[in-house]
N, C-alpha and C positions, 0 to 999 in steps of 0.2 A: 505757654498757654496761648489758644487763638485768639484772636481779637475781633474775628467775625467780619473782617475786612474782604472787600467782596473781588474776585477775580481781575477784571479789567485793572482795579485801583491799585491791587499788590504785585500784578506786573509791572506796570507803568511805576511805581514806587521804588521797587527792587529790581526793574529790571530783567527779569528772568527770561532769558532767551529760548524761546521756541519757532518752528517753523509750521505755518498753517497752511495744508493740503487746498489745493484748487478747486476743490470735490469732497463729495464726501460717497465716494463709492467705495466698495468692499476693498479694493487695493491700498486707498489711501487711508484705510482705516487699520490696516493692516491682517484684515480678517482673511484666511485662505478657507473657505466655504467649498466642499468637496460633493461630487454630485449624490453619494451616498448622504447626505446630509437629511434629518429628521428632528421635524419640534419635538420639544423637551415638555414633559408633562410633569406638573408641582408635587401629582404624588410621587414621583420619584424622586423627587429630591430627598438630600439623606436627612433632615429634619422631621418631613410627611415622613418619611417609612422610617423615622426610629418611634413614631408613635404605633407602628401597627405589625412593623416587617421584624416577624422573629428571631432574623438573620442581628438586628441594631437592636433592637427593644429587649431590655430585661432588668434587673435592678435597681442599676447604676444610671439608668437611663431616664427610669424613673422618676428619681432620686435627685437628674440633674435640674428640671422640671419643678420640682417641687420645691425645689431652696429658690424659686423666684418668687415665690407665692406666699409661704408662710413663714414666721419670726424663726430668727435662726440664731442657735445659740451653739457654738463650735463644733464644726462640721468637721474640720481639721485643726490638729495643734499648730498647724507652720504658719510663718508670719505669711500675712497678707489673705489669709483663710478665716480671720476669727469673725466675731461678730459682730465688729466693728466696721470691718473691711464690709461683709455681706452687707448689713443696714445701708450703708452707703450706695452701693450697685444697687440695691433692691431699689432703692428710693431716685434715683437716674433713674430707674426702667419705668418708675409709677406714671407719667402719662403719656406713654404709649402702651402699657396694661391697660391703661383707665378705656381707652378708644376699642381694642384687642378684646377687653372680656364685656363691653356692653350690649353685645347681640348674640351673646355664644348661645343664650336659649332657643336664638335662629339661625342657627349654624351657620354664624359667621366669626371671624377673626380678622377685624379690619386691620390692615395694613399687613398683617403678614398673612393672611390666605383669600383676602376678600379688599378690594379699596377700602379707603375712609369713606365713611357715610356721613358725617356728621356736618354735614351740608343743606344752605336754604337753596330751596328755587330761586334763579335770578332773575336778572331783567327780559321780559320778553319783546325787548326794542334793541336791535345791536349796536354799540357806539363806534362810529367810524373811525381809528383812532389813525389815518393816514398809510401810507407802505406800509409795507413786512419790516422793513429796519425802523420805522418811527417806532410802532408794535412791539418793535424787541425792545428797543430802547427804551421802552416806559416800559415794557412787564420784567426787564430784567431789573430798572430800577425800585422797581414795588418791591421782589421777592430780596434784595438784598438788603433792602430797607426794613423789611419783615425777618432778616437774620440769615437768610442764605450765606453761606460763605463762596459758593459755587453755582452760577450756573450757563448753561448750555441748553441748546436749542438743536433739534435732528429732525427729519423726516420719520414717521412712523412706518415701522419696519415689519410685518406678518409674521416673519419667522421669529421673530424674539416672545410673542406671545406665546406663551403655555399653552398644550391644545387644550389643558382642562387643570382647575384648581383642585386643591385637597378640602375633603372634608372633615374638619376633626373629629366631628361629631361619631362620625358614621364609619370614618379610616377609609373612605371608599372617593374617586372622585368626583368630581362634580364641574357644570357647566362652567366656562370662562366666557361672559359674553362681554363685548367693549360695542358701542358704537358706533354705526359703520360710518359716520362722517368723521369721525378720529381721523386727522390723516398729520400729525404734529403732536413729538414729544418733549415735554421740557423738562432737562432734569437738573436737579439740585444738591449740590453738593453740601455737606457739614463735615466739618473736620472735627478730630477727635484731638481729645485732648493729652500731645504729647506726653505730658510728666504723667499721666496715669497709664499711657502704655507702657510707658517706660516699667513699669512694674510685674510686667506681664514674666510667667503666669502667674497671676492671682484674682482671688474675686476681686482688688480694688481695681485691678485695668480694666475688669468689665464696666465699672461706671461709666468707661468714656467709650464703653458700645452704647450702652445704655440712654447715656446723654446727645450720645447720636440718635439713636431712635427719637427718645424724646423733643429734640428740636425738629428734628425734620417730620414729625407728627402736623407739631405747632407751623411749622413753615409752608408746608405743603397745602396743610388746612386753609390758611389766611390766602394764597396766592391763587387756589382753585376757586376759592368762594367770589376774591377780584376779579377774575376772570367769568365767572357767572355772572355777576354783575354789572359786567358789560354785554353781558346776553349771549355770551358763547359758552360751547361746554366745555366743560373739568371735569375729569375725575380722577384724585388723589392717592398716589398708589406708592406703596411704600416697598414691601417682600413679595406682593401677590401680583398676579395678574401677568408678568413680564418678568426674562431677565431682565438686569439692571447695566452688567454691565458693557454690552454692546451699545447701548444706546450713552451712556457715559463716554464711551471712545466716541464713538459718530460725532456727538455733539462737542467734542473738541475740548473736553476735561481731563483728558490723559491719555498715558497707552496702558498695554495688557503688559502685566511683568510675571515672571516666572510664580509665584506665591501665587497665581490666577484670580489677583484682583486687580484694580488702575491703578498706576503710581501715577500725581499728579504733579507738575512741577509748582505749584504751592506750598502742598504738604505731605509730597509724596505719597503715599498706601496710608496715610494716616485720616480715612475719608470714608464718610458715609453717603448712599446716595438713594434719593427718591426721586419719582416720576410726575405730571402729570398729564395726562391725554390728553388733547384739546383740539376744538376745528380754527380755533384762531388763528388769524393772515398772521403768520409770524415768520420772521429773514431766519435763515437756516444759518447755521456754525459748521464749521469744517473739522475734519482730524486736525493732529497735530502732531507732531513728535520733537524728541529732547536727546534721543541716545539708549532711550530706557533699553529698547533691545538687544542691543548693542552688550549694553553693560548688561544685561539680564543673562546674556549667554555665555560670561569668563565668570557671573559672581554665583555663589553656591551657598550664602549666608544662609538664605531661608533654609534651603535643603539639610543646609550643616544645622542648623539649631532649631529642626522643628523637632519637638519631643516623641512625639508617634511617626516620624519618615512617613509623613505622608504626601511631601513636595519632592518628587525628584529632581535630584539632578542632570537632568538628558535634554535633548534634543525636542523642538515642539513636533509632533505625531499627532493622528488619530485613535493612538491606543488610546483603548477606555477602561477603568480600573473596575467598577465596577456600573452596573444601570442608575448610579448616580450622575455620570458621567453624559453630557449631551454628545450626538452620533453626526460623524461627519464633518467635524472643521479640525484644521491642523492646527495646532495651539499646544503651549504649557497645561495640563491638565493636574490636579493634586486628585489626592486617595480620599475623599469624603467621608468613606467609612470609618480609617484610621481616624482623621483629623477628627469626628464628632466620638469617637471612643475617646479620645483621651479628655476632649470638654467633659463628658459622663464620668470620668475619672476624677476630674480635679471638683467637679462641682461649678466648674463657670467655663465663659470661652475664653481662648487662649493666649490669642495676640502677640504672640512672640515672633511669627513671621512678619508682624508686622511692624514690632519693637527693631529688629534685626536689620532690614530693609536701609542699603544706605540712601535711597532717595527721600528718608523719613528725617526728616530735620526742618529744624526754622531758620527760611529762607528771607525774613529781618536782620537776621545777621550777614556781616557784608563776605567773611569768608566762606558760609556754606553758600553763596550767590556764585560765589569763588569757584566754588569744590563742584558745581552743578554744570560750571562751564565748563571744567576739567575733565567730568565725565560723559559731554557730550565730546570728547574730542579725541584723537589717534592716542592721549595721553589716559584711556580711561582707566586702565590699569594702576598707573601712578595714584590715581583717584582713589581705587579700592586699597592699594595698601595707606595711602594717607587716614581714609574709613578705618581701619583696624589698626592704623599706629595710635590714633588717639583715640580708643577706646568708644569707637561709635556702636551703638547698638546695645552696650552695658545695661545691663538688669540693674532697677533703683528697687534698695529695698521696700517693702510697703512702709516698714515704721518710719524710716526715713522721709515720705509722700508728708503721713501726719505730722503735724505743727509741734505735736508734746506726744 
């Protein structure tokens, strides 16, 4: 389980060897951005259109929707499905529902289709708090004080904005405005908690999505209000507004792995991440890199055990599976459509790509510190069969999770 130990501290701690880019341009970030390239708009995403697009939406889709909302009493007989496992997820996700459904009669959905609002006006006198690195230094100290396990600082980027957010209300889009003295993103990482992915698929591993939302609600909240406070803007962004995770690489929290999320060399893919916007003088963070793509293009875990084949195995391209799909960068892409069928399927999200992941381990123990520098090395192969000689990646049953 994490212990909430904040980035700088569990490097220097453990040690963890990474190498930090001199820049933080599209090269060293590892992004190949192609001149066909086109912002990606929220109602495409395959979440917006499973509420509206009759291609996603029907039953089961439903159905998955609604087991977050009301008392559920065995949805499935398999372990890690009953109503036990649900109660628990449900109760992780309650305060970021509590943020999420307080303005839906004003068709918003904070944090996942609209920021968090639930913010005072701040100071209207700015506090001069020294350089961009004094800046960082104390705002990174606040947010990891307030329970960040991650964070990172990037220049604000245009093309990672949405050209326009979803509306649930309506199924139709709607304006995405930000700030035009925005020019600074800081984003925040929460790590998820191991032993419950480890479970995955079941409704219990979504608690530790769940638990991700919910701190990074509370995180994000406390860190933009600080920031107001000293009389510059914040605004707290959690699913809306922005991808996430371009601005996650830029700011020097991981790279891009095949499963098309960040593997972190903390906690590997086992990581949630939020935003917040800001004009505050703050010292920028660089890429970074560990090997991850290295090793992302001999390992085929994900692709091997994801249940719907919705991660391939291939080479990174511009194919695009489906208009879920953003147009124009060479990258690993997965099948969105597949991937949120089988969530509709089981009644929760999945997290096996991310249970499977051998960069997913706790990196307080001194041999997977071991196993991380094996796989950033000509020996990474040896790494992956070491990964599957001792049984990494293994599925915990859920009754096994509970105490009795």
């Amino acid at each position: 389980m994490h212990t909430g130990r904040n980035d700088a501290e569990l490097r220097a701690r453990t040690r963890i060897p990474v190498r930090v880019a001199s820049d933080a341009s599209d090269g060293s970030a590892g992004f190949d951005v192609r001149p066909e390239f086109e912002r990606f708009s929220q109602a495409d995403d395959v979440f917006s259109r499973s509420r509206t697009d009759s291609e996603l939406r029907d039953e089961r889709a439903d159905r998955f929707y609604s087991t977050y909302r009301r008392p559920l009493a065995n949805w499935r007989a398999g372990k890690g499905f009953r109503q036990l496992d649900y109660a628990f997820r449900n109760a992780t996700w309650h305060v970021a529902d509590v943020f999420a459904e307080m303005y839906e009669a004003d068709d918003r959905r904070d944090g996942f289709l609209d920021p968090l609002s639930m913010l005072r006006d701040g100071s209207e006198e700015r506090l001069d708090l020294g350089t961009p690195h004094d800046a960082s230094k104390l705002l990174k100290h606040a947010a990891k004080t307030s329970g960040a396990d991650l964070v990172g600082i990037t220049d604000y980027d245009a093309r990672w904005t949405y050209t326009e957010r979803f509306s649930a209300a309506t199924g139709q889009a709607k304006p995405n405005p930000l700030p035009p003295e925005v020019d600074t993103v800081i984003v925040i990482g929460q790590a998820m908690d191991e032993r419950l992915i480890d479970t995955a698929p079941s409704a219990l591993s979504g608690a530790a999505t769940g638990m991700g939302y919910s701190q990074d609600a509370v995180v994000l909240l406390t860190i933009a209000q600080f920031i107001r406070n000293l009389g510059y803007t914040a605004i707290a962004s959690m699913n809306d507004t922005t991808l996430a995770i371009p601005y996650a690489i830029k700011a020097g929290l991981g790279e891009y792995g095949k499963h098309g999320l960040v593997i972190t060399p903390e906690f590997g893919t086992s990581v949630r991440f939020g935003k917040i916007f800001t004009d505050m003088p703050l010292a920028k963070d660089a890429p970074i890199t560990f090997g991850v793509a290295k090793m992302c293009a001999i390992c085929n875990a994900c692709s091997k055990a994801c249940p719907s084949r919705a991660i391939p195995d291939a080479k990174p391209s511009t194919d695009r599976h489906n208009k879920s799909n953003i147009k124009g960068i060479r990258k690993w892409s997965i099948d969105g459509e597949k991937c949120f069928s089988y969530w509709s399927k089981i009644n929760s999200d999945c997290s096996v790509c991310v249970r499977v992941c051998p960069y997913t381990r706790d990196y307080t123990q001194r041999r997977n510190r071991a196993w991380l520098r094996l796989a950033d090395s000509p020996l990474r192969k040896l790494a992956l069969r070491l990964h599957h000689k001792f049984g990494g990646g293994k599925r915990v049953l859920a009754d096994d999770w509970w105490p009795v």
